[in-house]
C-alpha positions as CSV (number, residue, x, y, z in Angstrom):
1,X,100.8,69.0,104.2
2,X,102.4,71.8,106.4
3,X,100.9,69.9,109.3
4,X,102.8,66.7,108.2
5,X,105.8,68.7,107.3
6,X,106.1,70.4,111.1
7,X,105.6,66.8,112.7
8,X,108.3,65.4,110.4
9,X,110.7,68.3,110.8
10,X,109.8,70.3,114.2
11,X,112.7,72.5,114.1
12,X,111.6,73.7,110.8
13,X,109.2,76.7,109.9
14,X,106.4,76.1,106.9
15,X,104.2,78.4,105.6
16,X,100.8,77.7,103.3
17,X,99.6,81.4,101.4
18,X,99.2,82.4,98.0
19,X,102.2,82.9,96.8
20,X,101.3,85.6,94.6
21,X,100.2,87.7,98.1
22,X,102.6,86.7,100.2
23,X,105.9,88.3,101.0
24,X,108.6,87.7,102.9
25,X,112.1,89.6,103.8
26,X,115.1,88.9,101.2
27,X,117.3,86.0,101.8
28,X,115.2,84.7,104.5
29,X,114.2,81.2,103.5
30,X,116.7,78.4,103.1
31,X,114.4,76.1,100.6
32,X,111.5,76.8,98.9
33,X,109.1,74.0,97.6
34,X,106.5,74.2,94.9
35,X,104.9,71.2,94.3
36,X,102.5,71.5,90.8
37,X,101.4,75.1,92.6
38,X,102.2,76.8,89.0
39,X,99.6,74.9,87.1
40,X,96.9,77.3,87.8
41,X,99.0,80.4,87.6
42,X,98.9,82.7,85.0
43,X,102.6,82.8,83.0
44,X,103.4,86.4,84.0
45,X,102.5,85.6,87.8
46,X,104.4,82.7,87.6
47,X,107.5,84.7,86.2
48,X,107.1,87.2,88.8
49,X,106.6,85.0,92.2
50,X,109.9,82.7,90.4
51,X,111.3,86.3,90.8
52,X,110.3,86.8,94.1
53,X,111.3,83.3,95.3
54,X,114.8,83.7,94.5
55,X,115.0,87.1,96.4
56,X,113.8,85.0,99.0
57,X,116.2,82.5,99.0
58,X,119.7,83.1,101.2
59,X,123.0,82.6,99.0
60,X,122.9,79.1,98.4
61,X,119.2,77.9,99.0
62,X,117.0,76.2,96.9
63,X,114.4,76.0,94.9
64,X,112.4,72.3,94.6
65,X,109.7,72.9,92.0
66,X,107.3,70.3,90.5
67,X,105.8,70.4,87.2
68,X,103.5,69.3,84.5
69,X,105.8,70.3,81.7
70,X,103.5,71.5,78.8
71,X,103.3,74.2,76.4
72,X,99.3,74.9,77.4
73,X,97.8,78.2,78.4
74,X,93.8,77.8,79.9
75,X,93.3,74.0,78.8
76,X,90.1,72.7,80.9
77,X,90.9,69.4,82.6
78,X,89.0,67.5,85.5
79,X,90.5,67.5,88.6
80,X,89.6,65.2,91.9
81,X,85.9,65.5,90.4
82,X,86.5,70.2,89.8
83,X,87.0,71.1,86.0
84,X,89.9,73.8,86.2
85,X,92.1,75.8,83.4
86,X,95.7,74.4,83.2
87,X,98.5,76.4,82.2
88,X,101.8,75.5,81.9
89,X,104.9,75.7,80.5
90,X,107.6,73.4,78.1
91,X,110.1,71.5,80.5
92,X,112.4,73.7,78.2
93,X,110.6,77.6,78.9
94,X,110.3,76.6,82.6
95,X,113.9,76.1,83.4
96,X,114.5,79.2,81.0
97,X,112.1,80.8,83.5
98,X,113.8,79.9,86.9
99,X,117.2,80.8,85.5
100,X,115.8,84.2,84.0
101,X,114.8,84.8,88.1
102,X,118.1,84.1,89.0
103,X,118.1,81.0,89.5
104,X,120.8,77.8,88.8
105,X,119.2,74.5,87.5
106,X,121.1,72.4,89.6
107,X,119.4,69.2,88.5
108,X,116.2,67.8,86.4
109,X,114.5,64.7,86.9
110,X,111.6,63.6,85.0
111,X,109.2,60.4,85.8
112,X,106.5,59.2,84.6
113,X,102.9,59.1,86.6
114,X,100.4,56.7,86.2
115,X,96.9,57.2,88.2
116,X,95.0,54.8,88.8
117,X,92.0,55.8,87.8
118,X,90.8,53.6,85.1
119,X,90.3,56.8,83.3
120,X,93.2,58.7,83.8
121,X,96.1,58.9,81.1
122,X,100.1,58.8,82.3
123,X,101.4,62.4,82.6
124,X,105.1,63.4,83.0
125,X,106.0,65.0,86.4
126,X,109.2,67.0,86.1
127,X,111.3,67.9,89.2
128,X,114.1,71.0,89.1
129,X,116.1,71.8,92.0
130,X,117.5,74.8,91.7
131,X,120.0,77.4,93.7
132,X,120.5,80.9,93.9
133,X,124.2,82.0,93.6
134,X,126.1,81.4,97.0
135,X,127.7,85.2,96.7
């Protein structure tokens, strides 16, 4: 994906780490994108690299974040043939999470997926963009 994202956007810098690792200066980054990367995450990681993201963020960048939304902690599920523990939270406790980092919901958007795997049950996807205070 950061591969993809550098040919579509050369003047651009992306970045692939753990983001529980990594660090970066304050107000460095004008977007940060997390796509379903939470799902795995512990809650109290997840509340502290949220906090970390919006330090990250300049006045007025954004955060795009992906979800499952889901009130589950360590739920085995199969995924692309690799049983791993889900955790996640409610669409409700997750935006209460990015604004507790300092962070303004800007907009939600949730949609309905439907794999096709024959298999596979629909799951919601929810989308929040996000900003951290311009001043």
């Amino acid at each position: 994906m950061v591969d993809l994202a550098t040919a579509n956007v050369p003047g651009a810098r992306f970045v692939r780490a753990d983001v529980r690792e990594w660090t970066s200066p304050p107000e460095s980054w004008d977007a940060v994108c997390a796509y379903f990367s939470f799902l795995q995450m512990p809650r109290a990681d997840t509340e502290a690299v949220l906090g970390a993201i919006a330090s990250w963020l300049v006045p007025g960048g954004y955060l795009s974040f992906v979800t499952v939304p889901m009130d589950v902690e360590n739920v085995p599920v199969e995924f692309l043939g690799h049983r791993v523990e889900l955790i996640s939270f409610s669409a409700e406790a997750i935006e209460a999470t990015i604004v507790r980092a300092g962070l303004r919901v800007v907009s939600t958007h949730s949609e309905l997926f439907e794999p096709h795997e024959p298999d596979a049950a629909p799951e919601e996807h929810l989308l929040i963009t996000a900003r951290r205070s311009a001043a």
